[in-house]
C-alpha positions in Angstrom: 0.0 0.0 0.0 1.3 3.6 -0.8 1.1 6.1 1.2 1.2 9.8 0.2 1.9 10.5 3.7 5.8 8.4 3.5 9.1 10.4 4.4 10.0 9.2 1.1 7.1 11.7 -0.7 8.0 14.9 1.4 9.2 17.6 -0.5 13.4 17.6 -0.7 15.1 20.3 1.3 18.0 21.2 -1.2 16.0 21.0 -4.6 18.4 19.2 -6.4 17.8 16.0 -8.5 19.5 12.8 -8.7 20.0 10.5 -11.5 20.4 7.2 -10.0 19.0 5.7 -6.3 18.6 2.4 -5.7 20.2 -0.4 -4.6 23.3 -2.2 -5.2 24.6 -5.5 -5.0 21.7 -7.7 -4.5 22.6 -11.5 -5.0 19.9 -13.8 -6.5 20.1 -17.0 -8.5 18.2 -16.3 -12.1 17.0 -19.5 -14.1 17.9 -19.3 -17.6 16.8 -21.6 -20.2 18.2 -20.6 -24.0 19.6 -22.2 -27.6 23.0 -21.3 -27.1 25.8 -21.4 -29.9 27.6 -24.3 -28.2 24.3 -26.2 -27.5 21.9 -25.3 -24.6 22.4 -23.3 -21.8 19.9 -24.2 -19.3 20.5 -23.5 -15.3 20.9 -21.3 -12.5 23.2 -18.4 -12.9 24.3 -16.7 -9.5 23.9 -12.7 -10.4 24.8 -9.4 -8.3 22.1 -7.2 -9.2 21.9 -3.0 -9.0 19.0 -1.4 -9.5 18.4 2.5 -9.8 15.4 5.0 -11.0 16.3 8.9 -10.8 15.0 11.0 -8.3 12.9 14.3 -8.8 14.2 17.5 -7.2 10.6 17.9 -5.3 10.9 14.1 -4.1 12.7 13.6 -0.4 13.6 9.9 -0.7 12.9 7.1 -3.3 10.8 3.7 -2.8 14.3 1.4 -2.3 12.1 -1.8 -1.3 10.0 -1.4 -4.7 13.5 -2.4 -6.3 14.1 -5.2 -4.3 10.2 -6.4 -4.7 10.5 -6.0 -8.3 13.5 -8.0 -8.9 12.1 -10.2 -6.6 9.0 -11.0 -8.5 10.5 -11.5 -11.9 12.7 -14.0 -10.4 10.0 -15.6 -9.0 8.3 -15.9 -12.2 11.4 -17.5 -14.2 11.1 -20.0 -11.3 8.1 -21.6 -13.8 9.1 -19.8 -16.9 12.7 -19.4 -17.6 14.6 -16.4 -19.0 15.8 -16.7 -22.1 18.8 -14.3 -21.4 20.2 -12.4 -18.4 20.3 -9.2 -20.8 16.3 -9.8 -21.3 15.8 -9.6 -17.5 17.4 -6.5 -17.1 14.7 -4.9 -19.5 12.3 -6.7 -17.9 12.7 -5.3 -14.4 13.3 -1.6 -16.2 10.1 -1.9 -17.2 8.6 -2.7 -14.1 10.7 -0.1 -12.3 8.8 2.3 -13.8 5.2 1.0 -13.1 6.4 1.3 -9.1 7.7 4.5 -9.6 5.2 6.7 -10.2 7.6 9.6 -9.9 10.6 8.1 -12.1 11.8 8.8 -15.7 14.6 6.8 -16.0 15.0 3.2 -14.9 18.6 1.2 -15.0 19.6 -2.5 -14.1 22.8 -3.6 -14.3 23.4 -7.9 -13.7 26.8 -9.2 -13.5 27.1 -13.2 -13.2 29.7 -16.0 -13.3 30.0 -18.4 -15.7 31.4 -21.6 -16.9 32.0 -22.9 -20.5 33.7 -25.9 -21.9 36.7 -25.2 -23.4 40.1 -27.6 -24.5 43.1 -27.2 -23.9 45.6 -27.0 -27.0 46.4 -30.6 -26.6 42.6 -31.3 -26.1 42.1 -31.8 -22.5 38.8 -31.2 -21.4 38.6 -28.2 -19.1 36.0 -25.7 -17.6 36.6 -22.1 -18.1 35.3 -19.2 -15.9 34.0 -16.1 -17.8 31.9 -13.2 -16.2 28.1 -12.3 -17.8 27.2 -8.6 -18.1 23.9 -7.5 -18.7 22.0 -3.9 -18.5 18.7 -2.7 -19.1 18.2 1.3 -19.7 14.9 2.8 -20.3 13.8 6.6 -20.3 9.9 6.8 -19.9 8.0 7.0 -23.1 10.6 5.4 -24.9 11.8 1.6 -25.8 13.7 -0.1 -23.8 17.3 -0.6 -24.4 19.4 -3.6 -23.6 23.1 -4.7 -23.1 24.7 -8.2 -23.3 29.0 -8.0 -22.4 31.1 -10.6 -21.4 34.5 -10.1 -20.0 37.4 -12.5 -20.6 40.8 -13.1 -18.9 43.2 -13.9 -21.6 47.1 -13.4 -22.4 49.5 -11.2 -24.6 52.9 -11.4 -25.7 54.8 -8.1 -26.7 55.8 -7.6 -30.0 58.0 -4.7 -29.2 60.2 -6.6 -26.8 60.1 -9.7 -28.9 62.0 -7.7 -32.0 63.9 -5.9 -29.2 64.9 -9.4 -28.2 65.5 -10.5 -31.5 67.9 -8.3 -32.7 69.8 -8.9 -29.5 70.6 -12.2 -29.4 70.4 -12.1 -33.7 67.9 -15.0 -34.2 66.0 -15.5 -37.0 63.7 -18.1 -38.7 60.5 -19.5 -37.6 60.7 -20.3 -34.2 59.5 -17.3 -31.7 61.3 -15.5 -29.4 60.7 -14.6 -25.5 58.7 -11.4 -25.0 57.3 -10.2 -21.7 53.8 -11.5 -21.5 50.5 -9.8 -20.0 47.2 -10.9 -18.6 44.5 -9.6 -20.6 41.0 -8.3 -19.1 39.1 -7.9 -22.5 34.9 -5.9 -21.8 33.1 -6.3 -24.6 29.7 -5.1 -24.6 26.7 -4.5 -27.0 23.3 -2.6 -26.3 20.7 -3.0 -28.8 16.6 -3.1 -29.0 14.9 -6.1 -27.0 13.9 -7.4 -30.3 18.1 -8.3 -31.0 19.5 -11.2 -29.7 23.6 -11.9 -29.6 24.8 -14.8 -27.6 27.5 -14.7 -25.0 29.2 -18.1 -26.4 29.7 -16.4 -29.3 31.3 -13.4 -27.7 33.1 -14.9 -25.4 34.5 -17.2 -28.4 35.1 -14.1 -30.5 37.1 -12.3 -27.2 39.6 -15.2 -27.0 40.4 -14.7 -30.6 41.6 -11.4 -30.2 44.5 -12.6 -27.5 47.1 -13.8 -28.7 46.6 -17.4 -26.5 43.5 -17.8 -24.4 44.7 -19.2 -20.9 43.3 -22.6 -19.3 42.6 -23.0 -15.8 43.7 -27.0 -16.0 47.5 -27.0 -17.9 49.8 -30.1 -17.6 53.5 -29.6 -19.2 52.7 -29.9 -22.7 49.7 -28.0 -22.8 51.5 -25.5 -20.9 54.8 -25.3 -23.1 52.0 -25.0 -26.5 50.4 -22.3 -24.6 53.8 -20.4 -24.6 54.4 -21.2 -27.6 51.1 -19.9 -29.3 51.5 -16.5 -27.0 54.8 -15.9 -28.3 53.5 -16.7 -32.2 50.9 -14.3 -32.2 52.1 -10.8 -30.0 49.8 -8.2 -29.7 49.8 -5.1 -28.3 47.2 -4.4 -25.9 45.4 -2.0 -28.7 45.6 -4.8 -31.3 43.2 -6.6 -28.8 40.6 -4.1 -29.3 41.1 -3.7 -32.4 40.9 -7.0 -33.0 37.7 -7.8 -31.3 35.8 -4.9 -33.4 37.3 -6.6 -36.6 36.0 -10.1 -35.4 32.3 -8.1 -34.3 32.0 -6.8 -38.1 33.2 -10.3 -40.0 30.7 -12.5 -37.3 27.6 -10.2 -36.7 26.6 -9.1 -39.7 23.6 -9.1 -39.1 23.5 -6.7 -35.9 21.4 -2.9 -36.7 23.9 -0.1 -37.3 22.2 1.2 -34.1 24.1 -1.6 -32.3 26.5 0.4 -29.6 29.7 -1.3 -29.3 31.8 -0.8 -26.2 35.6 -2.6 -25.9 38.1 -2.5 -23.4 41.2 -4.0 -23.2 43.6 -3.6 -20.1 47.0 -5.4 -20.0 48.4 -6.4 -16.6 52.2 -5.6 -17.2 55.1 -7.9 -15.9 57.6 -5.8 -16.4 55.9 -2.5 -15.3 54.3 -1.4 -12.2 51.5 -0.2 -14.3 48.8 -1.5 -16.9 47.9 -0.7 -20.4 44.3 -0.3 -21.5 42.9 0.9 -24.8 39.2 1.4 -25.5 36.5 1.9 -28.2 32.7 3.2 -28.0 30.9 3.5 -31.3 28.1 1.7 -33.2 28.3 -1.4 -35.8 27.5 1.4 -38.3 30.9 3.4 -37.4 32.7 0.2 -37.2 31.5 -1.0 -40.5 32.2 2.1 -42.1 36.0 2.2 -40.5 35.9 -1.5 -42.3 35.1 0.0 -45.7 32.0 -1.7 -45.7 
């Protein structure tokens, strides 16, 4: 029952606005049932959940257990009908957001998850990698509702600076790589699109670990390991060849993604050999990208 008479609904003493209140890091398991790329993805994902509306200047407090009661109830619900995608959720519970709050123009969700994918090792040994789900809902009242799927992968670098530095030094040539210093790679990537899109994390996460130059493996015996290496060393990259090479990947494997598709990528190298890390980044949509692409 609302009542005009809350603290929440007296009149704010500074008459500023806010644009975002709400909660943050709720934790609920979401059921999710969908066709993915690498065959079906059906269980429970353990989420952290933050969930804002803005906050009118005239408008003391916001309704914070309306988020939770939301979030609540949609959850609920996938209980006997499961969610197709954590990124469908999101704009789901944006939707809702503003039904509870009357006062609200602007709803957000952001869902962060673990997960786990089957993967190989180079010499084939069957392993179980950890990747991180990102979803987002964003609405503004009156308007559709927009949603973001991103996935952020852990993978490694070899520089190729350091590798012709190396090179030169100790005058090899030929085919067999050099040492370089090597870097763990956080790679973001992230796409917000309409509800009626669809892009699925496998692929993404598959299209991220191309961009390194070796994916790493949680389960590595010696030859694995020395393959790994190997790999690293015959493909360095930079940390802004990453990007770059993930928005290359995005225009050859999702062709069929609306020019209004926004694109966000960051790459940030953990340096061995420095006390600081490299990042490079890109925001644009699949139309600047394609057009950067000459297509």
């Amino acid at each position: 029952m609302t009542l005009k008479c809350d603290v929440q609904y007296r009149r704010g003493d500074t008459g500023f606005k806010l644009t975002r209140v709400g909660v943050k890091n709720v934790h609920k398991p979401i059921l999710v049932k969908r066709e993915g790329a690498n065959g079906a993805l059906n269980g429970t994902l353990n989420c952290k959940v933050d969930i804002s509306v803005d906050l009118p200047a005239e408008q003391k407090g916001s309704h914070l257990s309306r988020n939770v009661e939301v979030l609540t109830a949609v959850l609920v619900e996938s209980i006997s009908k499961p969610v197709s995608g954590l990124e469908n959720v999101a704009a789901d519970i944006c939707r809702k957001l503003l039904e509870h709050h009357e006062y609200a123009i602007t709803a957000e969700v952001d869902i962060c998850a673990e997960y786990f994918k089957p993967s190989r090792t180079p010499f084939g040994r069957e392993t179980l990698e950890s990747y991180t789900l990102l979803a987002k809902g964003r609405v503004f009242r009156g308007e559709k509702v927009r949603k973001t799927i991103g996935v952020e992968v852990i993978g490694m670098t070899a520089c190729p600076c350091a590798q012709q530095t190396v090179t030169e030094m100790l005058s090899c040539g030929g085919e067999t790589p050099v040492m370089s210093h090597n870097q763990r790679n956080v790679c973001r990537t992230m796409l917000t699109m309409d509800e009626d899109v669809d892009v699925e994390a496998d692929e993404l996460i598959d299209l991220v670990e191309g961009a390194f130059s070796s994916p790493t493996y949680e389960l590595l015996k010696r030859d694995d390991e020395g393959q790994v290496v190997i790999n690293a060393h015959s493909s360095p990259r930079f940390v802004e060849d990453v990007a770059r090479n993930v928005l290359k990947s995005l225009v050859a494997e999702c062709k069929n993604l609306p020019d209004d598709v926004e694109v966000y990528v960051s790459s940030e190298s953990e340096e061995s050999i420095h006390k600081h890390n490299a990042f490079a980044e890109r925001t644009a949509t699949m139309g600047d990208v394609r057009r950067e692409a000459g297509l």
